[in-house]
DRENMIDO-425408 format. One record per atom (N, C-alpha, C): x, y, z. Coordinates in steps of 0.02 Angstrom, whole numbers, padded with zeros to 5 digits, always signed. Last residue first. Layout:
BEGIN
XYZ...
***
This chain:
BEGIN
+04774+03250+04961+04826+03270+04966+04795+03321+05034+04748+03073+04915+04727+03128+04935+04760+03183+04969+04880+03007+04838+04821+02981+04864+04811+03057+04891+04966+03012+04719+04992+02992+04782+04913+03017+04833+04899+02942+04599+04974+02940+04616+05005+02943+04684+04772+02992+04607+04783+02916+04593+04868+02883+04622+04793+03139+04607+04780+03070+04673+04779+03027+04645+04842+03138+04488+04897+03172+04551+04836+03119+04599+04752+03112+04411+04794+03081+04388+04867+03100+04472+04658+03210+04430+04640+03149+04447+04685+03103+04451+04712+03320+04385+04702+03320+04463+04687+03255+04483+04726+03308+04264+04786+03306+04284+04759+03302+04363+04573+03305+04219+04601+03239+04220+04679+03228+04262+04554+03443+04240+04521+03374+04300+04562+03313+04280+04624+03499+04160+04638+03514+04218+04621+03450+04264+04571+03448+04017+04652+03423+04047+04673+03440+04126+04434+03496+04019+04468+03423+04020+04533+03389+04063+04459+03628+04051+04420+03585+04099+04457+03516+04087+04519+03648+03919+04550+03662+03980+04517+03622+04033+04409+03620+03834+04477+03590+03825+04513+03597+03899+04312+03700+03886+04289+03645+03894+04376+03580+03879+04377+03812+03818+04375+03809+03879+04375+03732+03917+04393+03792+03677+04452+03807+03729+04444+03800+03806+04258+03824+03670+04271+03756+03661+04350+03758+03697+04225+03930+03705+04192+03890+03757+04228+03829+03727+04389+04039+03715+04318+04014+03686+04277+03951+03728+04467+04123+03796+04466+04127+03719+04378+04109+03700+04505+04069+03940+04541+04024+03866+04500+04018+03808+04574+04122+04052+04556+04152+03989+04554+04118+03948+04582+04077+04204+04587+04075+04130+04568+04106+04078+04618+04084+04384+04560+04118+04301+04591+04127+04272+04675+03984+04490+04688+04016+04430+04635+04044+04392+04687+04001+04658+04671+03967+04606+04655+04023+04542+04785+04028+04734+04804+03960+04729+04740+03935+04678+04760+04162+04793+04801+04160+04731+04803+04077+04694+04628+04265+04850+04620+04172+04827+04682+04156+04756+04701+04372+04832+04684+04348+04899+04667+04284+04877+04745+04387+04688+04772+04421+04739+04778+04388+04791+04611+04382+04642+04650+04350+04620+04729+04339+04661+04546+04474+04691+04522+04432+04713+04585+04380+04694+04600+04598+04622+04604+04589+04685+04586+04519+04709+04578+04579+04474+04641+04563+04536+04654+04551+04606+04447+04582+04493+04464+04542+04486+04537+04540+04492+04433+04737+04533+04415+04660+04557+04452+04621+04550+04503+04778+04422+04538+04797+04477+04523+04752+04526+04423+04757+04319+04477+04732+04315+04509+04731+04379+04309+04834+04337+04284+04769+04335+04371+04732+04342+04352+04974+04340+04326+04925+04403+04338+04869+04417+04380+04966+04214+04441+04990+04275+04428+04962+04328+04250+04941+04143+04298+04921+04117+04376+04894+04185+04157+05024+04141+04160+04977+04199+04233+04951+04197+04145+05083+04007+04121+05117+04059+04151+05095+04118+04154+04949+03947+04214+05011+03928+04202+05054+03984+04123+04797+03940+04092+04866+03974+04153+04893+03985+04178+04751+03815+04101+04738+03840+04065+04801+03893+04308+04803+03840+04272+04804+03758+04187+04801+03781+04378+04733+03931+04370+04799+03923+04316+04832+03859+04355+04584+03910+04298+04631+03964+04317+04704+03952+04414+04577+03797+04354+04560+03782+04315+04597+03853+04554+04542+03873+04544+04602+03835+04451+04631+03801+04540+04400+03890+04554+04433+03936+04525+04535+03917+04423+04296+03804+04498+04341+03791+04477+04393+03861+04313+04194+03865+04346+04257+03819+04409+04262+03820+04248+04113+03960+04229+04092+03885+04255+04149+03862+04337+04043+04085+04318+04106+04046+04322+04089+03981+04333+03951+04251+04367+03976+04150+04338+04009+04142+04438+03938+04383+04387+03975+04347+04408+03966+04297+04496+03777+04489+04518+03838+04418+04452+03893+04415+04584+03684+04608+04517+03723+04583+04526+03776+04529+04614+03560+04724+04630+03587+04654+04563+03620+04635+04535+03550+04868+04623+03525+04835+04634+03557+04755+04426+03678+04898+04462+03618+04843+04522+03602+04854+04419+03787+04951+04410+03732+05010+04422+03678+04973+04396+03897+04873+04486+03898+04901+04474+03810+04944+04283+03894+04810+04323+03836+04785+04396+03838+04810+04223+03973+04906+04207+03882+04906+04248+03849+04858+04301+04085+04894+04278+04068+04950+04274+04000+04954+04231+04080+04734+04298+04076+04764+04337+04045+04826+04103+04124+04770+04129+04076+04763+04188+04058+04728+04120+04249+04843+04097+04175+04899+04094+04135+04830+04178+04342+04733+04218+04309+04788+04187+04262+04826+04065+04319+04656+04121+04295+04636+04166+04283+04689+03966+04402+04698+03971+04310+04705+04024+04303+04697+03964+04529+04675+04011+04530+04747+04012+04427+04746+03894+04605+04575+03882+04600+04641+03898+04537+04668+04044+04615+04473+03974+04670+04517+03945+04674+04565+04053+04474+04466+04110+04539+04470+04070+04598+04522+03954+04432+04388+03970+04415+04466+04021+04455+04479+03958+04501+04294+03898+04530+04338+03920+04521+04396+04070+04468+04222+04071+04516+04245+04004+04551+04287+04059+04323+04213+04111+04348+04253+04086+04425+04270+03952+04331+04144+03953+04307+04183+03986+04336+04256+04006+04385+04013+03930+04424+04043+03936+04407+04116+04086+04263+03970+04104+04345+03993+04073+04388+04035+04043+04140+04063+04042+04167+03996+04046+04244+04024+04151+04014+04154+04090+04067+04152+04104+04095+04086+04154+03873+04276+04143+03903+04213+04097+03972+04189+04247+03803+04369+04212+03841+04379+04213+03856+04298+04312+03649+04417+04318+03702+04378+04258+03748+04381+04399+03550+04548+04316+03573+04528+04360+03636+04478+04456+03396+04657+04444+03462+04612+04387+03480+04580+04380+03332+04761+04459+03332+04729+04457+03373+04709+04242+03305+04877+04265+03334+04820+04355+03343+04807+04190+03168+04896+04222+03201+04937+04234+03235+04880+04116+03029+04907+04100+03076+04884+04120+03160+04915+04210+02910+04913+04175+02947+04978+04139+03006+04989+04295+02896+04793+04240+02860+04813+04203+02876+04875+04294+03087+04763+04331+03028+04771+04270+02974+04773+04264+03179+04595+04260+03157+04666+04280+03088+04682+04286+03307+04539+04303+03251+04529+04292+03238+04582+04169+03440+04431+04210+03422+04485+04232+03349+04461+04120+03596+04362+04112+03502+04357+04162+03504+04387+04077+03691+04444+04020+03682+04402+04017+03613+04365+04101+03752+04629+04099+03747+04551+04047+03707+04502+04060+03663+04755+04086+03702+04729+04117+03699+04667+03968+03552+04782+03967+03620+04855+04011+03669+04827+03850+03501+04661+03905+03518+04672+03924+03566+04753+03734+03407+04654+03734+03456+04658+03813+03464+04669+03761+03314+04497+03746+03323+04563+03762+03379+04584+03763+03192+04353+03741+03257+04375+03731+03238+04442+03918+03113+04256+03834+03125+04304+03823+03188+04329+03998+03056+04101+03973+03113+04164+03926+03095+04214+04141+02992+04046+04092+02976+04066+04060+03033+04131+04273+03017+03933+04238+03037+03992+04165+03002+04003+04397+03002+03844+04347+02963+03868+04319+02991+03956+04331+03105+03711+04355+03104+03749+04320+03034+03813+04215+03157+03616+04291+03138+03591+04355+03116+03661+04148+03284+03690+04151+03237+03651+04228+03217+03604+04095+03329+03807+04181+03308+03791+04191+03270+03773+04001+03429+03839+03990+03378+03843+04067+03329+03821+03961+03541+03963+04001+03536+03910+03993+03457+03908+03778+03614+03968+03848+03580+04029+03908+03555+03944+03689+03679+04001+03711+03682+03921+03778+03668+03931+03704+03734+04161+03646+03746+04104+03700+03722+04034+03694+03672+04328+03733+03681+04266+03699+03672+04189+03653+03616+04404+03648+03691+04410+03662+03730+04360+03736+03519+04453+03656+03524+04429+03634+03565+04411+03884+03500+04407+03841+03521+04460+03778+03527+04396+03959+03336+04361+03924+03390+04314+03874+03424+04362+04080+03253+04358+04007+03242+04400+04010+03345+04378+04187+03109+04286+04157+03220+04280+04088+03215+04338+04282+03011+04256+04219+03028+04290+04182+03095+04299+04378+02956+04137+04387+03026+04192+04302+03019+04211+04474+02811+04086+04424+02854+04090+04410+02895+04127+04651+02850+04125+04606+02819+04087+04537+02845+04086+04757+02899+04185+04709+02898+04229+04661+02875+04205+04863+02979+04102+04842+02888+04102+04835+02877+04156+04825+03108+04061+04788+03041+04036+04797+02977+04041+04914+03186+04163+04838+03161+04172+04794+03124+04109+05058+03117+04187+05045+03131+04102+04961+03127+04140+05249+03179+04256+05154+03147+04262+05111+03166+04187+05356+03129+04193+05327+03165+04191+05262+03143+04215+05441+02995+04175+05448+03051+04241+05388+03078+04242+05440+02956+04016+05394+02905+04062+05409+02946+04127+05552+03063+03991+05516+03029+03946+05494+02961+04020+05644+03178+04025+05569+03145+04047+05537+03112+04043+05793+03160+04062+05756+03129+03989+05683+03150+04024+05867+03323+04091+05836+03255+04127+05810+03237+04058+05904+03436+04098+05958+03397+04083+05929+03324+04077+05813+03528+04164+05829+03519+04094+05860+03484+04081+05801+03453+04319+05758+03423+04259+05776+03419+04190+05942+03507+04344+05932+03441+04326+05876+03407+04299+05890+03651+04352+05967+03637+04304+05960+03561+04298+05783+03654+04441+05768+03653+04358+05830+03649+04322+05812+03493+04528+05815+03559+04539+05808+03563+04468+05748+03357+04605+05770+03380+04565+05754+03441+04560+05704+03189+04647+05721+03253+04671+05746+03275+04617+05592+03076+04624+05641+03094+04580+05652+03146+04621+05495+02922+04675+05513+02988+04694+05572+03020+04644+05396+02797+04602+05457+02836+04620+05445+02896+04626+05295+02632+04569+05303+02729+04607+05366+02723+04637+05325+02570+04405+05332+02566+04492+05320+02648+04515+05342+02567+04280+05272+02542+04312+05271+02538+04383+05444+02649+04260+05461+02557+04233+05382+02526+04262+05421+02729+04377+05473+02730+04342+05464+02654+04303+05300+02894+04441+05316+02818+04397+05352+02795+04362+05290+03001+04550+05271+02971+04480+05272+02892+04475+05298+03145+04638+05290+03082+04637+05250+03051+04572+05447+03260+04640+05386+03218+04615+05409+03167+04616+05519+03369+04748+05524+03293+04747+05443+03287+04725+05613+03497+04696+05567+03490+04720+05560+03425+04720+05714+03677+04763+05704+03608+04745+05648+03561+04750+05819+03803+04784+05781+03767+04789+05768+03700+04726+05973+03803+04846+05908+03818+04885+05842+03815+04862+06103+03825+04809+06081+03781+04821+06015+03769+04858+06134+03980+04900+06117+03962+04811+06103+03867+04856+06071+04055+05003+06087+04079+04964+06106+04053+04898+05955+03996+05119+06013+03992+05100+06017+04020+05031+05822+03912+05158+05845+03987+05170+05913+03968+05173+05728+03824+05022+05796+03824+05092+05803+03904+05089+05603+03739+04987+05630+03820+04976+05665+03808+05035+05504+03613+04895+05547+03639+04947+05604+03706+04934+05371+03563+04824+05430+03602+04817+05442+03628+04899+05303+03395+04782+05331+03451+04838+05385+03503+04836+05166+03343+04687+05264+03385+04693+05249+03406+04745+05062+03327+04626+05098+03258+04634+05176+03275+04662+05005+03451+04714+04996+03384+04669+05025+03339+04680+05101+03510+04809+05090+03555+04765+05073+03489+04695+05167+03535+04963+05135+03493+04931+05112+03523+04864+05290+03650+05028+05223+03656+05003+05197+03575+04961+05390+03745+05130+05387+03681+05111+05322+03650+05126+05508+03876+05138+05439+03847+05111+05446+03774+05102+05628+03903+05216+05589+03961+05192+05504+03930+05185+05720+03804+05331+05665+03816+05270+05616+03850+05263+05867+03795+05392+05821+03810+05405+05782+03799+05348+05967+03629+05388+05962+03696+05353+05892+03718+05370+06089+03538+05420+06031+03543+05450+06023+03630+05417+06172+03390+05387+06157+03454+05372+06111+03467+05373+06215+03263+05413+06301+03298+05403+06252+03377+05385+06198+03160+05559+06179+03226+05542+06231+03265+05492+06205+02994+05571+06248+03056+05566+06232+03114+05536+06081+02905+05637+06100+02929+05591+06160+02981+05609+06059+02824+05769+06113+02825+05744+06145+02854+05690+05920+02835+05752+05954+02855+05806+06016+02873+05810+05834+02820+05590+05865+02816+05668+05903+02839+05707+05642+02879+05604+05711+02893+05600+05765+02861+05619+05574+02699+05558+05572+02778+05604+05645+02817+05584+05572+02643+05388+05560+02627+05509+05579+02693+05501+05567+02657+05279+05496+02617+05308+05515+02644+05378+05584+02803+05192+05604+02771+05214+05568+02719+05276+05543+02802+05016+05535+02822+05048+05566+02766+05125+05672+02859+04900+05612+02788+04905+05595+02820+05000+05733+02948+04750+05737+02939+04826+05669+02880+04838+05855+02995+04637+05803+02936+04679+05801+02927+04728+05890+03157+04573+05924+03116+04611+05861+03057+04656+05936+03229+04405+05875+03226+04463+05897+03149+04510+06086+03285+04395+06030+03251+04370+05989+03233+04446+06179+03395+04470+06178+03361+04395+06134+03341+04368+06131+03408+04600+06183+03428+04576+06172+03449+04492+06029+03352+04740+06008+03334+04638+06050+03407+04612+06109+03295+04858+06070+03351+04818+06080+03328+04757+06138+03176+04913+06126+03241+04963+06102+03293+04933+06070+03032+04839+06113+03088+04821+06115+03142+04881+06008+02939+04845+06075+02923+04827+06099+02969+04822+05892+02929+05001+05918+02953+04935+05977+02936+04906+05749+02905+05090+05816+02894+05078+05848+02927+05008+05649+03012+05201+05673+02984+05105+05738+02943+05117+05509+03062+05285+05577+03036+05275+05601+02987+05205+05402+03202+05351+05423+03145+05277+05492+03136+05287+05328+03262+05477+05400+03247+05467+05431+03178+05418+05205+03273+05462+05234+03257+05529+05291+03232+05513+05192+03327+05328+05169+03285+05357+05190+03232+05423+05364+03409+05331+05291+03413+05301+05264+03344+05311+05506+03440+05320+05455+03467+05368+05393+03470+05355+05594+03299+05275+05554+03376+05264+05531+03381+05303+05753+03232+05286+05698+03214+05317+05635+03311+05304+05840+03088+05209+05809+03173+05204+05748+03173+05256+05992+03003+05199+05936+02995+05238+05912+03089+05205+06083+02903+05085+06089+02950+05124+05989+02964+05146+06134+02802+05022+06176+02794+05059+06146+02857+05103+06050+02653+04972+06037+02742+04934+06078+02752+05004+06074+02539+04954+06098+02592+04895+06090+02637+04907+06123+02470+05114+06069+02515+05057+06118+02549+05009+06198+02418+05202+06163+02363+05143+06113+02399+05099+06208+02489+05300+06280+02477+05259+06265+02420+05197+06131+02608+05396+06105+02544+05338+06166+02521+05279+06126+02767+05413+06147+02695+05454+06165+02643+05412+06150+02884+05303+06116+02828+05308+06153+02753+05332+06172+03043+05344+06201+02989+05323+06162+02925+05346+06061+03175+05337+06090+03112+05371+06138+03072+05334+05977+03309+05300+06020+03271+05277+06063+03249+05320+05830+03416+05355+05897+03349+05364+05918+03333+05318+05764+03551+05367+05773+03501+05305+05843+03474+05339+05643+03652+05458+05700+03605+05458+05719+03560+05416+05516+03672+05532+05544+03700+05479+05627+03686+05492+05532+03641+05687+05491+03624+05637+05533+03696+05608+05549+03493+05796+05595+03534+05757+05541+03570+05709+05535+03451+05953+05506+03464+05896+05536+03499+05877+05640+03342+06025+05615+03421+06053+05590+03400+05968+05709+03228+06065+05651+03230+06119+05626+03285+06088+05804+03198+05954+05841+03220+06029+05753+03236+06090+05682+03231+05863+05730+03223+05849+05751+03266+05911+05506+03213+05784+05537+03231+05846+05610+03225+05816+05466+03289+05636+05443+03239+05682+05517+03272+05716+05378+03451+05582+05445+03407+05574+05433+03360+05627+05227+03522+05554+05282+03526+05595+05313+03434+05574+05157+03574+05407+05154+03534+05462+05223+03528+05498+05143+03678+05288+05175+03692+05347+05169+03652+05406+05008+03565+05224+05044+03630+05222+05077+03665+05287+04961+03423+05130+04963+03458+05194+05018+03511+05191
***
């Protein structure tokens, strides 16, 4: 969820607002309270008021705000985005300002880690990192539509065919809800739909994905070469579109087998972010 307003505090809605409290609770480790401005107002406990040094543990906090917290800092917020298994947060303030809280896995438990990029580099990652293969077998549902579909061999996938409402293989939940979707095209492709005008409605349908890519069976440089004539056009599109639907990516990745590589690791990392923290 995106730009949701902050929960109550003194009776009045706060929104866009990052707390730091001191934490009531004289029997918690984590001595300090956060509260974001995202999903009616996420609350953390933490051991740290900021990830300084090393990425700082936070757990989430069960009862309501309380009442009694001590406010030691209330900072407006530029951005504060869900982004997979991460939330990056953006303070309007001049250094100490930004920062992001993934959700993972520590010892086989879900944890939160805060942390800014001076404390990731410093960080071990080793078991932090979200890894989309240990989501184990990947389910692919393969749109119907779909001619000489990739098959991913060597991989543990298992496919079906359906119609898709967007792109070309998707992930879906048990409610047959779409998660993510890749779009696939071969140069020729891209550039007809370029031409007349699909490309943006479907775009259009895959901005309505939680996670969504285009691939490209080429080298980026390969459309100036194919139509040299078109060449300025065909590029200028496709920025543009790129531009207005920025949240999802076209790839270039060279070849169909590069591609079908990319598909892999994209759906499996999308599958592996809801498994982690459930539909986003």
């Amino acid at each position: 969820m995106v730009g949701a307003p902050c929960a109550v505090r003194d009776d009045r809605l706060v929104d866009d607002v990052f707390v730091v409290a001191r934490n009531p609770d004289p029997g918690s480790r984590l001595p300090y309270l956060l509260r974001l401005p995202i999903d009616g107002g996420l609350a953390l406990k933490a051991r740290e008021d900021w990830p300084r040094s090393s990425r700082v543990y936070c757990y989430p906090l069960e009862i309501g705000w309380p009442d009694d917290a001590e406010v030691l800092e209330e900072v407006a917020v530029r951005s504060c985005r869900r982004r997979g298994a991460a939330i990056d947060l953006v303070l309007s303030r001049g250094r100490l300002n930004r920062s992001q809280f993934v959700f993972t896995e520590a010892r086989g438990r879900a944890a939160i880690f805060w942390q800014t990029q001076s404390a990731a580099r410093l960080a071990n990652p080793g078991g932090r990192v979200p890894r989309g293969r240990a989501v184990g077998e990947l389910a692919v549902v393969v749109d119907s539509r779909e001619r000489y579909p990739y098959r991913f061999i060597g991989r543990s996938v298992t496919t079906s065919r359906a119609a898709l409402a967007a792109g070309d293989y998707g992930i879906v939940d048990g409610e047959g809800r779409l998660l993510a979707s890749a779009e696939r095209k071969t140069l020729e492709n891209l550039a007809s739909s370029l031409s007349d005008g699909t490309l943006a409605f479907q775009l259009q349908r895959l901005s309505e994905v939680p996670s969504a890519c285009v691939l490209v069976e080429a080298n980026y440089p390969d459309l100036f070469r194919l139509h040299a004539s078109r060449a300025s056009w065909l590029a200028d599109m496709l920025a543009r579109l790129q531009v207005r639907y920025r949240d999802i990516p076209v790839v270039f990745a060279a070849s169909r087998r590069f591609a079908e590589e990319y598909a892999y690791r994209f759906l499996a990392a999308a599958a592996g972010d809801d498994l982690r923290t459930g539909e986003q």
